[in-house]
C-alpha positions as CSV (number, residue, x, y, z in Angstrom):
1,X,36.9,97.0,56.3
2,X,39.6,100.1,56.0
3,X,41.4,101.3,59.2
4,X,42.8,104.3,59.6
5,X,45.1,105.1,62.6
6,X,47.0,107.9,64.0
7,X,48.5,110.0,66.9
8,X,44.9,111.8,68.5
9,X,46.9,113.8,70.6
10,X,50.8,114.6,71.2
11,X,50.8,111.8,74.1
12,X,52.2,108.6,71.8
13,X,49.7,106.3,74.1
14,X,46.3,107.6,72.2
15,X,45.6,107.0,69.1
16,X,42.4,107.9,66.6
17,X,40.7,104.8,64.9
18,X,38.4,105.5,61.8
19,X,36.9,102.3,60.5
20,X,34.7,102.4,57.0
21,X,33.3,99.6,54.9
22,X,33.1,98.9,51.8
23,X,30.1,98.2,50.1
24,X,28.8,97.7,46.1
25,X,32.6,99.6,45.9
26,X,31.9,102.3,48.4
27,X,33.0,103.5,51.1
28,X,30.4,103.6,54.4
29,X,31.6,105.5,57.6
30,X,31.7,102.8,60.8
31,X,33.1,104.7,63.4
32,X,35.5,107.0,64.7
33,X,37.2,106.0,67.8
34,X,40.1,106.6,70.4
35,X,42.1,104.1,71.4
36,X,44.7,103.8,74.5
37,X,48.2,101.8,73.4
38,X,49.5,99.4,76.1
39,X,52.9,98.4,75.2
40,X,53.5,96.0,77.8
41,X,50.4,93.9,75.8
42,X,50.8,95.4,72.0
43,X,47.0,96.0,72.4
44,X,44.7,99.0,71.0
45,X,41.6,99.5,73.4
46,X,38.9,101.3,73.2
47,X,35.2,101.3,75.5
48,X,32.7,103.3,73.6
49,X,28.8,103.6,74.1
50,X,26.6,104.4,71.1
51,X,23.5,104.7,71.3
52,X,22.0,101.5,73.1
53,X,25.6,99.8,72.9
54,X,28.2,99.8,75.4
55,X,30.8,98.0,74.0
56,X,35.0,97.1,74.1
57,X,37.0,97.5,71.2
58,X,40.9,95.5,71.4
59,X,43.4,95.0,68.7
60,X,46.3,93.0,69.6
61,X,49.4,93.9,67.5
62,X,51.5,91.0,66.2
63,X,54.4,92.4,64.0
64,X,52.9,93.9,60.9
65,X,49.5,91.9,61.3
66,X,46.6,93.3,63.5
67,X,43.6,91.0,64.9
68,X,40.8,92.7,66.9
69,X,37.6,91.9,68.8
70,X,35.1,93.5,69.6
71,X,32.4,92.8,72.7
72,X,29.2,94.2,73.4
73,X,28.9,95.0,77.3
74,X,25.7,94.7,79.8
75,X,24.6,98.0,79.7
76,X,24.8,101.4,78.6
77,X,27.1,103.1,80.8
78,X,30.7,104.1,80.0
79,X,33.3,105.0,82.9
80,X,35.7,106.2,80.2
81,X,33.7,107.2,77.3
């Protein structure tokens, strides 16, 4: 998986996620995605709804190494999609 991420907007909280994926050596579109910084946590968020799929995007930011999650929610409505 390749990430891509940078500033969405001029506010330095928001930023723009692409995710592709690589397969047989090429590259297959995942998503693209805005997600809210919270300093306080180091953490990239993002709740999205696609299709039948309300889900939660985090990445927690630990020094130059990134883990995420990501968890499909009940249902398909989105407060801040």
């Amino acid at each position: 998986m390749l990430f891509r991420t940078k500033l969405a907007t001029t506010r330095c909280d928001l930023f723009r996620n692409t995710a592709t994926n690589l397969q047989r050596g090429r590259r297959v579109p995942m998503y693209k995605l805005n997600f809210q910084y919270n300093e306080a946590r180091r953490t990239l968020s993002c709740e999205f709804a696609q299709g039948h799929t309300h889900g939660l995007w985090e990445y927690r930011i630990m020094g130059d190494t990134i883990e995420g999650t990501g968890i499909v929610l009940p249902d398909t409505s989105c407060a801040s999609c």
